[in-house]
Backbone as CSV, one residue per row, in Angstrom:
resi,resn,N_x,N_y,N_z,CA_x,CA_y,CA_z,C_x,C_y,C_z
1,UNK,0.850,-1.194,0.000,0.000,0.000,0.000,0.885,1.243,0.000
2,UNK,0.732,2.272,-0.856,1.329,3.471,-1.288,1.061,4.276,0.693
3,UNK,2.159,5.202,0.703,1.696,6.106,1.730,1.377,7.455,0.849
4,UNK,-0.051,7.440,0.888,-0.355,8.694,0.174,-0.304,9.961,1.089
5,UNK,-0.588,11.058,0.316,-0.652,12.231,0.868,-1.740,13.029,-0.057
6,UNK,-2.517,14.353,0.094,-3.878,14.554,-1.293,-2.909,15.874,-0.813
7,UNK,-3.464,16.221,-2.104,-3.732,17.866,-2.548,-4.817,18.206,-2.767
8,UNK,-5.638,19.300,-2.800,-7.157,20.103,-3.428,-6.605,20.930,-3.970
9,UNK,-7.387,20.577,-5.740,-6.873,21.718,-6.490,-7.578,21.991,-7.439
10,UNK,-8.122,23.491,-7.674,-9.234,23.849,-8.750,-8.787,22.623,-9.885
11,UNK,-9.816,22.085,-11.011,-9.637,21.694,-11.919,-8.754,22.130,-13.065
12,UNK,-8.993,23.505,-13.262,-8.514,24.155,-14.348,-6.634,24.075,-14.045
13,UNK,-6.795,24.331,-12.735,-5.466,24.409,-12.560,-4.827,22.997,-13.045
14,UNK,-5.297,21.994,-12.620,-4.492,20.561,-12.304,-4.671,20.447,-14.059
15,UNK,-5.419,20.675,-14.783,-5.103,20.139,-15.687,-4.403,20.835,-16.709
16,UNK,-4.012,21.797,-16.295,-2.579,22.612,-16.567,-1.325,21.930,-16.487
17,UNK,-1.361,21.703,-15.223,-0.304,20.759,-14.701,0.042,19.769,-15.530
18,UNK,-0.580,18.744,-15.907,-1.078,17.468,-16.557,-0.045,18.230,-18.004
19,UNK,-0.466,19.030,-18.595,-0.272,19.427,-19.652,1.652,19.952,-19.738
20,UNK,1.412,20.269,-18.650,3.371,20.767,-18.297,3.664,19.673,-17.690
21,UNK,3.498,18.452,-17.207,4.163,17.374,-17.073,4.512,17.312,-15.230
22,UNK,4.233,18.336,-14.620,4.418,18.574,-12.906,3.642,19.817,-12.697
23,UNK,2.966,19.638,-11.027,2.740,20.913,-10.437,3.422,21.852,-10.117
24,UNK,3.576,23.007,-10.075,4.155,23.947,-9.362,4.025,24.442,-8.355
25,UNK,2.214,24.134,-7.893,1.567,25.038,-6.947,0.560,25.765,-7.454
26,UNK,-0.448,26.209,-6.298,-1.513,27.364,-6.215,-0.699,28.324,-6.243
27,UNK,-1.308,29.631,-5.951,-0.795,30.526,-5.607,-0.223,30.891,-4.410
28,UNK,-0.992,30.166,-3.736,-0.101,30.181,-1.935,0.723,29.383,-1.589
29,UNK,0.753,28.170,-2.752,2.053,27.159,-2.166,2.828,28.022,-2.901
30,UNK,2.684,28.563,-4.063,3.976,29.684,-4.678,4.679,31.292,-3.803
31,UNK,3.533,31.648,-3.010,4.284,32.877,-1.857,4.705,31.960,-0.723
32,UNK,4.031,30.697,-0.184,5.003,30.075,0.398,6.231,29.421,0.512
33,UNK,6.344,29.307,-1.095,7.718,28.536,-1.085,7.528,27.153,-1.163
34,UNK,6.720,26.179,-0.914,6.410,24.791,-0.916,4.597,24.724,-1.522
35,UNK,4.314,22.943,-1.773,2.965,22.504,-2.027,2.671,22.245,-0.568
36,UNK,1.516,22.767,-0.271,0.749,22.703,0.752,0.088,20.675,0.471
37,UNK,0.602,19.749,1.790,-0.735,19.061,1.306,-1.304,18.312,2.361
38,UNK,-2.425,17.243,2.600,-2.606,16.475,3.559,-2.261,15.743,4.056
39,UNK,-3.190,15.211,4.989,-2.948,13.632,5.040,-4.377,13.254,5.193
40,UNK,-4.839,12.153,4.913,-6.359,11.754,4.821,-7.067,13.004,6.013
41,UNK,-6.901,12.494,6.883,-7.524,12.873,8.413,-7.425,14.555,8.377
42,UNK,-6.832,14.912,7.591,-6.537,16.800,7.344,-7.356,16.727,6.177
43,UNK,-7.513,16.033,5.515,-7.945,17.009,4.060,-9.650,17.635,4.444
44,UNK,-10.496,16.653,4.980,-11.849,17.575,5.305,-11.492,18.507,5.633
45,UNK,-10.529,18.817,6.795,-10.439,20.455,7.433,-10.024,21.212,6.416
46,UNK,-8.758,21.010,5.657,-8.460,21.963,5.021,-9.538,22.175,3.557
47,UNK,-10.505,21.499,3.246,-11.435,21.903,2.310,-12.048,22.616,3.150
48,UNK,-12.677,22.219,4.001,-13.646,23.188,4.728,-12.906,24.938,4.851
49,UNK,-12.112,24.781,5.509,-11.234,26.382,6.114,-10.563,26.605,4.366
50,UNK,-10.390,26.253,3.660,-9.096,26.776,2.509,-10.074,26.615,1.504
51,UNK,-11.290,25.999,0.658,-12.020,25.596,-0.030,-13.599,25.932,-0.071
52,UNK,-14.340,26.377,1.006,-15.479,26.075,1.530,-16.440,27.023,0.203
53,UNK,-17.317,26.233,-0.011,-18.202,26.741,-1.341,-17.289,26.521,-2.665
54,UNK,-16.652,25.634,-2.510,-15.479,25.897,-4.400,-16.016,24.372,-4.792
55,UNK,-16.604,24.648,-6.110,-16.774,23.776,-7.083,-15.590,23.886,-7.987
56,UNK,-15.540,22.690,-8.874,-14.431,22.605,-10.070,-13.216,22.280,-9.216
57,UNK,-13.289,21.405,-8.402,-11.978,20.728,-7.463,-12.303,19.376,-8.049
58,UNK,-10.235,19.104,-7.511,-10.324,17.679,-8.333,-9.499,18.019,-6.236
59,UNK,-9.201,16.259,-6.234,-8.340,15.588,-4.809,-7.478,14.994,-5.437
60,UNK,-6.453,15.019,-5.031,-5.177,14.276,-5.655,-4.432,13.352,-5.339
61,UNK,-4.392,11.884,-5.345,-3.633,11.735,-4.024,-2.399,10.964,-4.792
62,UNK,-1.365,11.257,-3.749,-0.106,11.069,-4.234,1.284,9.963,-2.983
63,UNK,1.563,9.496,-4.056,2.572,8.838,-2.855,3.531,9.354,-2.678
64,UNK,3.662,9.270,-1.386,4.707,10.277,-0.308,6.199,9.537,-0.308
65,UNK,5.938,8.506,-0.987,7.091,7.373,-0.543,8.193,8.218,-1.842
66,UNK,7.589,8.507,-2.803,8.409,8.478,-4.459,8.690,10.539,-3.891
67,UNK,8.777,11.087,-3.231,9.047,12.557,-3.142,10.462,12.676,-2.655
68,UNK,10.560,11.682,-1.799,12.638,11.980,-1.278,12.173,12.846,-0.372
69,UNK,13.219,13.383,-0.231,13.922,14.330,0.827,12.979,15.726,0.518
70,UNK,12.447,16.023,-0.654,12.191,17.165,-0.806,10.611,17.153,0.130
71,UNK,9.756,15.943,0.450,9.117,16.357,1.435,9.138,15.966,2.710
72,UNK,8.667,17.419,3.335,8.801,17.525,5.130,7.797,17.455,5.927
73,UNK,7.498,17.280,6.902,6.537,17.497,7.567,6.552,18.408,8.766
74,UNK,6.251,18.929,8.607,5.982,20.592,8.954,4.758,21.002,10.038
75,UNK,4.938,21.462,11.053,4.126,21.740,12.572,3.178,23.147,11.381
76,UNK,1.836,22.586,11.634,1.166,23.905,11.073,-0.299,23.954,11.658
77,UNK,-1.176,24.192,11.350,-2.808,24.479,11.742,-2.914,23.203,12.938
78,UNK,-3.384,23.808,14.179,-3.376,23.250,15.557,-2.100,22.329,15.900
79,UNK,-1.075,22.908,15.359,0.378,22.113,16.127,0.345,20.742,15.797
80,UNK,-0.208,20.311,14.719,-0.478,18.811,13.519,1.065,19.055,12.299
81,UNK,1.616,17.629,12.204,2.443,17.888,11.346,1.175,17.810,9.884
82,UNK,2.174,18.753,8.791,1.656,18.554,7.733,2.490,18.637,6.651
83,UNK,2.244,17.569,6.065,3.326,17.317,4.575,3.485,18.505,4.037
84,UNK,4.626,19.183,3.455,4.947,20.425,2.548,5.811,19.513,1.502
85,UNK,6.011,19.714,-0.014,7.227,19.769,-0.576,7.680,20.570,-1.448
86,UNK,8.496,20.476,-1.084,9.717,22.245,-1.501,10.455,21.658,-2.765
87,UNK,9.442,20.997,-3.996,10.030,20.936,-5.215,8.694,20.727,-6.061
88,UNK,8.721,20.765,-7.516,7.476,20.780,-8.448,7.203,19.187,-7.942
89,UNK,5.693,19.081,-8.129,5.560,17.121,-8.067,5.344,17.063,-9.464
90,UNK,6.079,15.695,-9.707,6.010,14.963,-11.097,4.696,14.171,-10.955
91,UNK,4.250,14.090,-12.437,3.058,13.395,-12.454,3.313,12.176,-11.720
92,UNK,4.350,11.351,-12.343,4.796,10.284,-11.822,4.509,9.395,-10.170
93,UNK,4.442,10.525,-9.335,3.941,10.186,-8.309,2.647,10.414,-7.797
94,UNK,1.711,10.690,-8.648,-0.074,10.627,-8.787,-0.155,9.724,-9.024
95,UNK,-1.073,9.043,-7.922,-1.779,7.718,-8.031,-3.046,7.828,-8.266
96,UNK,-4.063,9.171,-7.862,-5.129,8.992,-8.831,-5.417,10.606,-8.412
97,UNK,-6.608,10.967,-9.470,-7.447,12.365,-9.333,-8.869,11.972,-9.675
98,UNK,-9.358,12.418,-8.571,-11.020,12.196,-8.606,-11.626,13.739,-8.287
99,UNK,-12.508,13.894,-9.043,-13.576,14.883,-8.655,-14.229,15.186,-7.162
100,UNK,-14.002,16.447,-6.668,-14.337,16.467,-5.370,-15.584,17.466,-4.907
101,UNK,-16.482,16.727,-5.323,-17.758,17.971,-5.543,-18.226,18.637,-4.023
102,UNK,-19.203,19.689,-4.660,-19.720,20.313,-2.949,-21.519,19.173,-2.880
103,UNK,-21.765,18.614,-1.718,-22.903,18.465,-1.585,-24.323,19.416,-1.450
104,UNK,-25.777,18.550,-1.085,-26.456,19.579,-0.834,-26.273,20.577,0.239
105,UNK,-25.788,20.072,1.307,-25.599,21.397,2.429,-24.063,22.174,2.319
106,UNK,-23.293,21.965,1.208,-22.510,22.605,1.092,-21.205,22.133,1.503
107,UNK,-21.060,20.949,1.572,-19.781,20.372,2.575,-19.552,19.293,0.928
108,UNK,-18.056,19.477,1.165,-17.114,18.612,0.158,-17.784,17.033,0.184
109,UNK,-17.740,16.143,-0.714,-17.951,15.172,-0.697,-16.844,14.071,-1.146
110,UNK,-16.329,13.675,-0.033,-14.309,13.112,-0.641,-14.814,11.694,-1.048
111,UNK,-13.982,11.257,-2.117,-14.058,9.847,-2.479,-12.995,8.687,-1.654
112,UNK,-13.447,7.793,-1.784,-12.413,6.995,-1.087,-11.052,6.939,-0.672
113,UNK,-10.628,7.404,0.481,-9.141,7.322,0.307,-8.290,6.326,0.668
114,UNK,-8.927,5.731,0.553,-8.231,4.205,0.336,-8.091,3.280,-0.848
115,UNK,-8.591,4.262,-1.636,-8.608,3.620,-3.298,-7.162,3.599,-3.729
116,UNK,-6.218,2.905,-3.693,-4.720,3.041,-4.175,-4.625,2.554,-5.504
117,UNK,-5.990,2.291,-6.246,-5.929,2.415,-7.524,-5.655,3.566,-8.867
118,UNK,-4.183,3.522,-9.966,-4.239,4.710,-10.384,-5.338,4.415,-11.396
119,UNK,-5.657,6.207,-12.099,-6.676,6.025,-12.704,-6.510,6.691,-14.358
């Protein structure tokens, strides 16, 4: 089993990415300096607080194992480590992207994250 890690990322953006061959980042992993990303048990929060009302999101999830050294885990929102990496991600280490829609009351609806199937 992969040790994944997700990203949330407008659609338009990721499939930019796709098209240049690696991410670079949002705009805030770019004034930060690193990709902001989860871990299962973080990603509801950070859709909710970083996302809340955004349609046209894809979830990304990626294995943490294939990043090296370039990712850290990093003390951030309530003193929780959280994965950063401080280099572009290659497609190469996407194991899948699924659509991450808003429901009827407005709350993200995440797909399985235990699916370690790529897609």
């Amino acid at each position: 089993m992969n040790h994944l890690i997700y990203k949330i990322c407008p659609i338009a953006l990721w499939n930019e990415a796709e098209k240049q061959g690696e991410f670079t980042g949002a705009a805030i992993d770019i004034e930060d300096g690193y990709i902001h990303f989860s871990t299962a048990e973080q990603s509801v929060e950070t859709a909710a607080k970083h996302f809340a009302g955004q349609t046209d999101l894809y979830l990304i999830a990626v294995d943490a194992d294939q990043l090296g050294d370039d990712l850290k885990y990093e003390i951030s929102r309530g003193n929780a480590l959280f994965p950063h990496l401080y280099a572009p991600l290659k497609m190469d280490a996407v194991i899948w992207v699924k659509p991450l829609p808003l429901a009827d009351d407005g709350q993200h609806v995440f797909p399985d994250f235990n699916d370690g199937q790529k897609t």
